[in-house]
C-alpha positions in Angstrom: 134.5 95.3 68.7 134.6 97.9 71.2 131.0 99.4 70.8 129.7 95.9 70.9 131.5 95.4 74.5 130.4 98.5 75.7 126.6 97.3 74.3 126.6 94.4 76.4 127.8 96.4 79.2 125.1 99.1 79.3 123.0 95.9 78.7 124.1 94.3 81.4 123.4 97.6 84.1 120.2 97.8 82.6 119.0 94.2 83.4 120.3 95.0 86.9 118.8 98.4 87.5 115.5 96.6 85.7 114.0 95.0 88.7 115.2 97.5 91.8 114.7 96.2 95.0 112.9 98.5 97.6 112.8 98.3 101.2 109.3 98.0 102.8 108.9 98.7 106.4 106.0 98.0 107.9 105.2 100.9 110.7 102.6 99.3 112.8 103.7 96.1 115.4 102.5 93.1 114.5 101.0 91.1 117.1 101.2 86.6 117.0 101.2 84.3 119.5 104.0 82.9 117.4 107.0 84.0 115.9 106.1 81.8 112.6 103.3 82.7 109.4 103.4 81.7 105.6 104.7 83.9 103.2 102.7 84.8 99.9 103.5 86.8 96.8 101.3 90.0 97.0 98.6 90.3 94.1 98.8 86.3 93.4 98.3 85.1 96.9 101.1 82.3 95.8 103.3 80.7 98.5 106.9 82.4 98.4 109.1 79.0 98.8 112.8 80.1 99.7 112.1 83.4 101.7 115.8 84.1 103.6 113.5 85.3 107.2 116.1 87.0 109.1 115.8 87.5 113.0 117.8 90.7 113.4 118.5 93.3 116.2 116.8 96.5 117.3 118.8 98.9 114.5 118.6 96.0 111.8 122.6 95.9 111.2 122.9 92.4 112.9 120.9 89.2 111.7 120.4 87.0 114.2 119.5 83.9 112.9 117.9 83.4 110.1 115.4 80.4 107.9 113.8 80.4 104.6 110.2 79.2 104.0 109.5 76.4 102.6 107.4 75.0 99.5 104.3 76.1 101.1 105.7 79.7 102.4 105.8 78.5 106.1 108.7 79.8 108.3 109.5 79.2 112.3 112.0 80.3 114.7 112.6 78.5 118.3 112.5 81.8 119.5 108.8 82.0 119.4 108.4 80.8 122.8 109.5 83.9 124.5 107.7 86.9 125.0 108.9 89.9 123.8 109.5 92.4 120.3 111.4 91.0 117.9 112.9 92.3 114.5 111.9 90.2 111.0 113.4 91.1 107.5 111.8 89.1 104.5 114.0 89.0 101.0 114.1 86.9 98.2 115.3 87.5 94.8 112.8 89.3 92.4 110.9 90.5 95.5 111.1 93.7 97.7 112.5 93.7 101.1 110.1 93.5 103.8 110.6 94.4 107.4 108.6 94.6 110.4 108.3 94.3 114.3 106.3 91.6 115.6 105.4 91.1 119.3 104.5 87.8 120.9 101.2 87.7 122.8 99.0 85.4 123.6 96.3 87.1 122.4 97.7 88.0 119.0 96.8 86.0 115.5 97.8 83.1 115.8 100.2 83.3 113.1 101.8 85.8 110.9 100.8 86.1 107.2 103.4 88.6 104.9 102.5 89.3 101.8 105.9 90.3 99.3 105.3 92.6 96.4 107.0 91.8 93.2 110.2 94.1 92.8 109.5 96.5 89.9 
């Protein structure tokens, strides 16, 4: 009975070490007229419905405020009608973490488009 416990255990922290989630940081500023985009799965060009899109500060330790995209992958924040360089963290289950800077311009895209890679 004991070796089958300790089985499911090592089972168990296998499953969860299985599908690691990395962080990916993206080095370059973004640049949108908007702080809003649509969210796809990487590879499958899919919409990522549920994305938790943080809003978080300069050294990443506080979030914010914070949304998750919907059906379609689209997000917005109310913020996006400042100017300014703001601090974006993309997670969903199953997918790698996603961070990057985006600054509002008038002459940027006019949206943002983030594509999540599959954790592996």
């Amino acid at each position: 009975m004991k070796s089958v416990h300790l089985l499911a255990l090592g089972i168990f922290f296998g499953a969860l070490s299985a599908d690691a989630t990395q962080l990916v940081v993206q080095k370059e500023v973004s640049v949108s007229r908007t702080l809003a985009g649509h969210v796809t799965v990487l590879g499958t060009e899919e919409a990522a419905s549920g994305v938790t899109v943080e809003l978080c500060s300069s050294d990443w330790k506080t979030v914010i405020t914070s949304t998750k995209s919907d059906a379609k992958g689209h997000f917005s924040f109310k913020e996006a009608e400042k100017s300014g360089l703001f601090y974006v963290r993309f997670s969903a289950p199953g997918m790698d973490i996603y961070q990057l800077r985006v600054r509002i311009d008038k002459q940027g895209a006019p949206e943002l488009d983030v594509r999540l890679s599959v954790a592996t």
